[in-house]
N, C-alpha and C positions, 0 to 999 in steps of 0.2 A: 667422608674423610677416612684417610687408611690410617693404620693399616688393615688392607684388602688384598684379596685373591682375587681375581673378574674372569671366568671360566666363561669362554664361549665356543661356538661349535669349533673353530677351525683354531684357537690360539690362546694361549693363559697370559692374564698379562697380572702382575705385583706392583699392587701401590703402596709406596713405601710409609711410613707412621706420618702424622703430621701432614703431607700431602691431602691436597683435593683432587677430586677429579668431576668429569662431565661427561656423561651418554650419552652419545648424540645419535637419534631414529636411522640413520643409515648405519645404524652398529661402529660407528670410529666413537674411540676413547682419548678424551684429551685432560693429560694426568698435569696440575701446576705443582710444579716442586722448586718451589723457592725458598719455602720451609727449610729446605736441605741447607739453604747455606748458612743457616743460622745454628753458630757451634757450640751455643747456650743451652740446647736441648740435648745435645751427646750426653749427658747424665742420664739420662733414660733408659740408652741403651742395655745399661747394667740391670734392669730393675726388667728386664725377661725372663718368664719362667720356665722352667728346664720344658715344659710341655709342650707348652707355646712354641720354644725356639726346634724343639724338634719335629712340630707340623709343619711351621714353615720351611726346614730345610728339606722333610721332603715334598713339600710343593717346590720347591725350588727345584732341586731334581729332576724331581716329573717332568719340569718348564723345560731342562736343560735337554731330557732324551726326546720329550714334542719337539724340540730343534733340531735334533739329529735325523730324525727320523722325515721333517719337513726337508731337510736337504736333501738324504740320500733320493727320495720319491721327487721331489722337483730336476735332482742334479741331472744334464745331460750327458756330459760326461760316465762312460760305463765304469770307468775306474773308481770313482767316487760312487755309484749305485752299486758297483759288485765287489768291491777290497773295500769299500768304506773306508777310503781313504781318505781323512777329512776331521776334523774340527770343530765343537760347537761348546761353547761357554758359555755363563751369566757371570759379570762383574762387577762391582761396584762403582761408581762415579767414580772412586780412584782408583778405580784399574784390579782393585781386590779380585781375584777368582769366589766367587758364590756357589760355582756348582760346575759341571760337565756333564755331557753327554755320554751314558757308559760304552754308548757306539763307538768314540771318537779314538783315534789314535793318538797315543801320547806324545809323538814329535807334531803333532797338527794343533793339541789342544794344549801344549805348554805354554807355547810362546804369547798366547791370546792377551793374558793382562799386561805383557810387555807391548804390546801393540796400541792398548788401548791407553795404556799411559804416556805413550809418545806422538 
């Protein structure tokens, strides 16, 4: 039950509080978050500790520059591997911005929560 960090070789994944999740032997993770839509436990939220809330947010972080850094090496495009031109976020179910990638360019990684809320 999260909240959890799950560090593996190639990907970080955050299970959010209240959530479960399941490992399954070919290494896929399958997170149930239905917990999330219950908006009786947003009291909670409050009751994080300044320590606490600052490990997670640089694991959060961390998660976001592992994104950048998996595009630019994936991207075919040479413009995106050599100007890092490009974009990598973490955002909340409602579109919250959580973090960035410090690679990312700021016209690439503005618009991200507006995307994801539309």
């Amino acid at each position: 039950e999260g909240p959890a960090i799950i560090c593996q070789k190639d990907t970080t994944t955050l299970v959010p509080p209240n959530c479960t999740f399941k490992n399954f032997s070919n290494g896929c993770i399958e997170i149930d978050t239905t917990s999330l839509c219950n908006t009786d436990d947003m009291a909670e939220v409050d009751k994080v500790d300044p320590v606490t809330a600052a490990v997670v947010r640089g694991e959060l972080e961390n998660i976001a520059v592992e994104m950048g850094y998996k595009v630019e090496r994936m991207a075919y495009s040479s413009i995106i591997r050599e100007s890092r031109d490009f974009g990598t976020a973490l955002v909340s179910a409602n579109g919250d911005q959580l973090a960035e990638s410090k690679q990312s360019t700021p016209l690439q990684s503005g618009p991200i929560p507006g995307y994801i809320r539309g």
